[in-house]
DOPA-303153 format. One record per residue (C-alpha): x negated, y negated, z negated; residue in one letter. Coordinates in Angstrom, 1 decimal. Each point is the difference from the previous one (the first is absolute). Layout:
BEGIN
X,Y,Z,A .
...
END
This chain:
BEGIN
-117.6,-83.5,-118.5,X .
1.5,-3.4,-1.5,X .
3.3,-1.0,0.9,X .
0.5,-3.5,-0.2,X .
3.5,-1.3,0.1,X .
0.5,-3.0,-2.4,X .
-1.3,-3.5,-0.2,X .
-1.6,0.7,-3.7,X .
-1.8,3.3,1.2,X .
-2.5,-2.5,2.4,X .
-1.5,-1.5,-2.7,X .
-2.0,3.1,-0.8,X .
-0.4,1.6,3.7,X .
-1.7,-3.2,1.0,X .
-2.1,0.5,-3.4,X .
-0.8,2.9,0.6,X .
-0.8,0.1,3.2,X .
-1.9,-3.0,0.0,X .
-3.0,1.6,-1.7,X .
-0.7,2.2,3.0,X .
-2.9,-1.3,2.6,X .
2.3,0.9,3.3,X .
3.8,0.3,0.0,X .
1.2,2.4,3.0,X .
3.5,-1.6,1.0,X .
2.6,0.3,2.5,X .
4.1,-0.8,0.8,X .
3.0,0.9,1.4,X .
2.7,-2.5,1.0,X .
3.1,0.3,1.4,X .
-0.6,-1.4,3.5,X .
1.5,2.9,2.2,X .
3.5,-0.3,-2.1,X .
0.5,-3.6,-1.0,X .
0.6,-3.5,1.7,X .
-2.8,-1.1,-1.8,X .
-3.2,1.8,-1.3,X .
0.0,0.1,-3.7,X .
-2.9,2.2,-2.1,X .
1.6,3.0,-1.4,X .
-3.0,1.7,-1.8,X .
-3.6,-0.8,-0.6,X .
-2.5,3.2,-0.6,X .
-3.1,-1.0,-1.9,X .
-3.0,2.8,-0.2,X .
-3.1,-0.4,-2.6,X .
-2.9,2.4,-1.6,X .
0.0,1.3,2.9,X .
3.6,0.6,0.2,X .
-0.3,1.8,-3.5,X .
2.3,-2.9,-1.1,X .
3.3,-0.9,2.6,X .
3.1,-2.2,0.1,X .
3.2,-0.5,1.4,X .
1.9,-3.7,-0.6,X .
3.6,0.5,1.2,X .
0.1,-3.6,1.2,X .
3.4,-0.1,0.1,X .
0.5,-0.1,-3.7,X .
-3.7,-1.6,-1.1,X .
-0.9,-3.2,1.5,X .
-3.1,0.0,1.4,X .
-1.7,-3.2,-1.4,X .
-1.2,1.8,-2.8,X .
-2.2,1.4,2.8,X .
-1.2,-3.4,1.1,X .
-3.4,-0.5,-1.6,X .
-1.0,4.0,0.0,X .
0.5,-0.3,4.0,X .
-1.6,-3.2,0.5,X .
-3.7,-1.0,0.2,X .
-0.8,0.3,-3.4,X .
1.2,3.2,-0.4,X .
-2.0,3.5,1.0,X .
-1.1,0.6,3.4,X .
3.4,1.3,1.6,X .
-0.9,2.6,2.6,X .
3.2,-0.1,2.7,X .
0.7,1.6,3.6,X .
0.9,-2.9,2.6,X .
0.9,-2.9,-2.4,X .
2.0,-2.1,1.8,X .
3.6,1.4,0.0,X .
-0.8,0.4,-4.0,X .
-1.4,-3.4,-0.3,X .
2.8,-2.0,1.7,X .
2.8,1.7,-2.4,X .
-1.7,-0.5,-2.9,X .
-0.5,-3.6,0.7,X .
3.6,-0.2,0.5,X .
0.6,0.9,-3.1,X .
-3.0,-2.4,-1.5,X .
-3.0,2.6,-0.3,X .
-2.7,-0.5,2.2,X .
-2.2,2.7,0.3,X .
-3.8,-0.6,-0.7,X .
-3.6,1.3,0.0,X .
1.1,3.1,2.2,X .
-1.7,3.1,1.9,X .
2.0,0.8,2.8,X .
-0.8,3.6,1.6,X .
1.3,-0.8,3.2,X .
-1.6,-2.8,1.0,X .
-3.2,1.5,-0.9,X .
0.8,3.5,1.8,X .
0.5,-2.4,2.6,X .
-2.6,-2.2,-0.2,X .
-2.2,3.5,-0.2,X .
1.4,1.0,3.4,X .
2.3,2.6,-1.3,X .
2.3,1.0,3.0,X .
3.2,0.9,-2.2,X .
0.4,-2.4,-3.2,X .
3.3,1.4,-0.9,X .
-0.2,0.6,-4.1,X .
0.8,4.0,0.5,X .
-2.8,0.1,3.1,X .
-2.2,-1.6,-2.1,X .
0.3,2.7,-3.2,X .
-0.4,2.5,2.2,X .
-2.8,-1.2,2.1,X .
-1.7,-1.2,-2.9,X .
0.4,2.0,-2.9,X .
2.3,3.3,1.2,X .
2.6,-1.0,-1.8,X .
3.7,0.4,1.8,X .
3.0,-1.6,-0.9,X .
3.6,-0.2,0.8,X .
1.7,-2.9,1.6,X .
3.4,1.8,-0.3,X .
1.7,-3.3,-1.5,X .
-2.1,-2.3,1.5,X .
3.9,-1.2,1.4,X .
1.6,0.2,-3.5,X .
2.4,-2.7,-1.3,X .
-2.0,-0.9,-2.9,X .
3.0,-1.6,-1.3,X .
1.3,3.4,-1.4,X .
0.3,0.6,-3.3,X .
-0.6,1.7,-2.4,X .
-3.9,0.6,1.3,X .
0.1,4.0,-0.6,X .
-3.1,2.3,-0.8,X .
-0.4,0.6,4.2,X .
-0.1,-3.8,0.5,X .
-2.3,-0.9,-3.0,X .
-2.4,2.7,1.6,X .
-0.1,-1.5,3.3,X .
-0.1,-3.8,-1.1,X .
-3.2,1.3,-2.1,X .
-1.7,1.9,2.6,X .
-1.0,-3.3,2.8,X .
-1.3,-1.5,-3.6,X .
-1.6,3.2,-1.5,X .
-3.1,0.1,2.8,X .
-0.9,-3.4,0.8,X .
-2.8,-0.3,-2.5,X .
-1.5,2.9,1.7,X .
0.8,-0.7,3.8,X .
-1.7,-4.1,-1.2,X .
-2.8,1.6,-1.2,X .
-0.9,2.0,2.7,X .
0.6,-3.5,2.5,X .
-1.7,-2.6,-1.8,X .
-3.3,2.1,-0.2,X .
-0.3,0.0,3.4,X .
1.5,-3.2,0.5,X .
-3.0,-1.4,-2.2,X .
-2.5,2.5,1.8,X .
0.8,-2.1,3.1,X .
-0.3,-3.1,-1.1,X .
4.2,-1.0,1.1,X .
1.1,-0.5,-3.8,X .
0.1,-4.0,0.4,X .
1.8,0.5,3.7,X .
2.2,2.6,-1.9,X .
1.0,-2.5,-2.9,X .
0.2,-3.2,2.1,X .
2.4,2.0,2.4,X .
2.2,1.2,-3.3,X .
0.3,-3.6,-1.6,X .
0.7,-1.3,3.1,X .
3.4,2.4,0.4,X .
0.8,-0.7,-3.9,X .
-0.1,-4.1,1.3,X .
2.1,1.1,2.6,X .
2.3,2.0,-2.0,X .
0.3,-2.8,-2.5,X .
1.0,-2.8,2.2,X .
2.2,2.1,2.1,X .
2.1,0.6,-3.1,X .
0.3,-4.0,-0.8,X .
0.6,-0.6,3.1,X .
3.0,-0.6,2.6,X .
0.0,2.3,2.4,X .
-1.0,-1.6,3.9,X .
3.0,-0.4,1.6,X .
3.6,1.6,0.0,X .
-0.3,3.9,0.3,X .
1.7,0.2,3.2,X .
-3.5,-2.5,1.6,X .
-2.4,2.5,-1.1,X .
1.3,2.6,2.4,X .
-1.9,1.8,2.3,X .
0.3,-1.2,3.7,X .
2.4,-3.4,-1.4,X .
-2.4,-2.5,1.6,X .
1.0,1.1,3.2,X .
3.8,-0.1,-0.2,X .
2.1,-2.9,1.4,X .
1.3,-2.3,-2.3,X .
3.8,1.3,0.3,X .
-1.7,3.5,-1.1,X .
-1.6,-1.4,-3.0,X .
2.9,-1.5,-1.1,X .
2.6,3.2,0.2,X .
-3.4,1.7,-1.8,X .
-0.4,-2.5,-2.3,X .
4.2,0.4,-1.0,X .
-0.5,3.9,0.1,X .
-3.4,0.1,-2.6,X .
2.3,-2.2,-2.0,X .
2.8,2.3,-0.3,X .
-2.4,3.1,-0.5,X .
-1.4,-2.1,-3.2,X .
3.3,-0.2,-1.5,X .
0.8,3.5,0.8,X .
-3.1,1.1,-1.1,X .
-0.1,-2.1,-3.3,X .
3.6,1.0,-1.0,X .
-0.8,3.5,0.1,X .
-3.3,-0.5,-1.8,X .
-1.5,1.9,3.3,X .
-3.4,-1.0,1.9,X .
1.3,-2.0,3.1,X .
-1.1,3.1,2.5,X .
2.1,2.2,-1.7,X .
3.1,-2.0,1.6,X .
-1.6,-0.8,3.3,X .
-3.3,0.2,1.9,X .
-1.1,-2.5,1.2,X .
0.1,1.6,3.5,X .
3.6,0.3,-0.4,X .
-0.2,-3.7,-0.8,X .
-1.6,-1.1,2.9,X .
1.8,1.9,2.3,X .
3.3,-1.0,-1.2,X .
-1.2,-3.7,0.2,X .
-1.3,0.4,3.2,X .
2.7,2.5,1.5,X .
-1.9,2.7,0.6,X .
2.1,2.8,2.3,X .
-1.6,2.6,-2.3,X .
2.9,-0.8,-2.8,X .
2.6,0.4,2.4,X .
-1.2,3.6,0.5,X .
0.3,0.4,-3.4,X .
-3.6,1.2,-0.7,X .
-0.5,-2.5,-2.9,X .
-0.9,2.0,-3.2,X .
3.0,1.1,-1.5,X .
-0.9,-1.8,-3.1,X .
0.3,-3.5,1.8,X .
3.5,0.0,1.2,X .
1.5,-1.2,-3.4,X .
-1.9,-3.4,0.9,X .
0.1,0.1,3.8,X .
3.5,0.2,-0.3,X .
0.5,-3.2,-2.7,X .
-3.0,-1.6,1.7,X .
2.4,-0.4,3.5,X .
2.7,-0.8,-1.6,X .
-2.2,-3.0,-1.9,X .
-2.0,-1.1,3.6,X .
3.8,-0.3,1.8,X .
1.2,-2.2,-3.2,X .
-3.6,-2.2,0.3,X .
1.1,-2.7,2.0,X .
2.6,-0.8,-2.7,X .
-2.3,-0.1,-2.6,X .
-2.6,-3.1,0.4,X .
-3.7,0.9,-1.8,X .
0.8,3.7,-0.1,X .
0.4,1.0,3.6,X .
0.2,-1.5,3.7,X .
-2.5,-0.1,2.3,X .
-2.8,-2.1,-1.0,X .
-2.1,-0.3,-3.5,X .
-0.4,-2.3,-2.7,X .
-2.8,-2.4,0.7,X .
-2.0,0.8,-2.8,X .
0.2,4.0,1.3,X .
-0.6,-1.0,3.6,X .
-3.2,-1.6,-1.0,X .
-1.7,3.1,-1.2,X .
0.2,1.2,4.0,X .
-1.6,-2.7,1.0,X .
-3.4,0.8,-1.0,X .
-3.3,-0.6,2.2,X .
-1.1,2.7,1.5,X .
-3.6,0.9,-0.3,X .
-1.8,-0.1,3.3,X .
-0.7,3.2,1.7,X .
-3.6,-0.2,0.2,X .
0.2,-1.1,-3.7,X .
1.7,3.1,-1.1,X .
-1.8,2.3,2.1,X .
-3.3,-1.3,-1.8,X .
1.8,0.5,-3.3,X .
0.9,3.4,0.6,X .
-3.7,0.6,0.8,X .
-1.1,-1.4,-3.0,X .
2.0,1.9,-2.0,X .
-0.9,3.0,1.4,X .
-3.7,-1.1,-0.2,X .
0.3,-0.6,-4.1,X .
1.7,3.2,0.1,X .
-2.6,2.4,1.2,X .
-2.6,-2.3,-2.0,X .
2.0,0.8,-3.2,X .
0.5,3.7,0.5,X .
-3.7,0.2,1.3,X .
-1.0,-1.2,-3.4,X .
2.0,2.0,-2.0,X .
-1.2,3.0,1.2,X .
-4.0,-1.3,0.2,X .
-1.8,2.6,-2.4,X .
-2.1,-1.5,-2.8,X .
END
């Protein structure tokens, strides 16, 4: 196994690698631990995992990565690109010419795409997930955690193999790579992008608050960003949003104190910042900023209309799996 941890060592892993016809390759990030996502390591598989990689990229940037990843480079065989896609684009690699295994276990009308149900299922092979909720961040990366980071790499060649035969024996393989560029666009754009809306209007169950609850939410999400961002945390980790809502909304619940335990810190500071609101114009009170208050005020789709929609859906649906599992 190659351990890459310095900017200079790139240079010859993307070399190297480069010559190889399909390029197994996976990530871990730091999503569960951090405020913000950030790649930690990428594993990269070849020869049929004869030849394997770790980049610590926490030390090695990973733009020395960009053209081996991209179209040009080999075919890169991945399991559910789009988390993987989305943080290398933030970091100005966008992945390219890919196989992704689950889409076309998927698209093959596989009932469990999961990457260990798929090894199993497919070629016997079983795995362990035991840090599958690691902080990647650690460091150094000892011999446990280089053995682990190489093992969702080491069998993708295989477990690709085994897919994309049948996925050609069918007939899917266009639907298959349509569907995969599709989520790499999506992945792309979601990275340049601003997200829709403040975090606190893409709550479940928001659109049907009053006004005076969206606001105390809206004042509460804010706080939990700060919180959340000055402890480097992921914004649940301070509060749910359930808490959220019911503290914006007054839910009796928190007054029983059956809120999870790990909420009160911000339930607590989030009453104390509602009752000082009114003194604070833009932050708090009882009604929103026009601009927010606009993003409420959507049209509704008729009922009939949706109803139609859903049916549709569920139509295309059945048409697609129907396909995917036609025999030749």
């Amino acid at each position: 196994m190659r351990v890459v941890t310095e900017k200079g060592e790139l240079a010859g892993l993307a070399r190297d690698a480069g010559h190889a016809e399909r390029l197994a390759v996976d990530l871990e990030a730091s999503g569960m631990f951090a405020y913000r996502a950030r790649i930690c390591t990428v594993q990269l598989a070849w020869q049929s995992a004869e030849q394997v990689a770790v980049v610590d990229a926490l030390t090695a940037p990973l733009d020395g990565l960009g053209q081996l990843l991209g179209v040009d480079g080999p075919t890169k065989i991945v399991h559910d690109v789009a988390f993987d896609a989305r943080l290398l684009a933030e970091v100005g690699v966008e992945l390219g010419n890919v196989h992704d295994t689950a889409i076309a276990a998927h698209m093959l009308g596989r009932a469990a795409t999961g990457l260990a149900s798929l090894l199993a299922s497919e070629l016997g092979v079983q795995i362990s997930k035991a840090m599958q909720h690691h902080d990647w961040r650690l460091r150094p990366l000892d011999d446990g955690m280089l053995s682990y980071l190489a093992t969702d790499v080491a069998h993708l060649e295989a477990l690709e193999r085994v897919l994309w035969r049948e996925v050609t024996e069918r007939g899917v393989e266009d639907e298959v790579l349509e569907e995969t560029r599709y989520r790499l666009a999506t992945a792309a754009s979601g990275a340049r992008a601003p997200q829709d809306g403040p975090a606190y209007a893409r709550m479940k169950g928001i659109a049907r608050l009053p006004e005076r609850d969206r606001a105390a939410l809206r004042v509460l999400a804010e706080l939990r960003e700060h919180e959340a961002e000055r402890r480097d945390v992921p914004p649940y980790r301070v509060a749910s949003n359930e808490t959220l809502i019911a503290l914006a909304t007054r839910d009796p619940r928190l007054r029983g104190g059956r809120a999870d335990a790990r909420d009160g810190e911000c339930i607590a500071r989030g009453a104390r910042l509602r009752r000082r609101g009114r003194e604070r114009p833009g932050v708090g009170g009882e009604t929103l900023p026009e601009d927010e208050r606009a993003l409420f005020e959507k049209p509704q789709m008729p009922a009939a209309t949706a109803k139609a929609r859903r049916e549709r859906e569920v139509r295309l649906l059945g048409w697609r799996r129907a396909e995917a599992s036609a025999g030749a």
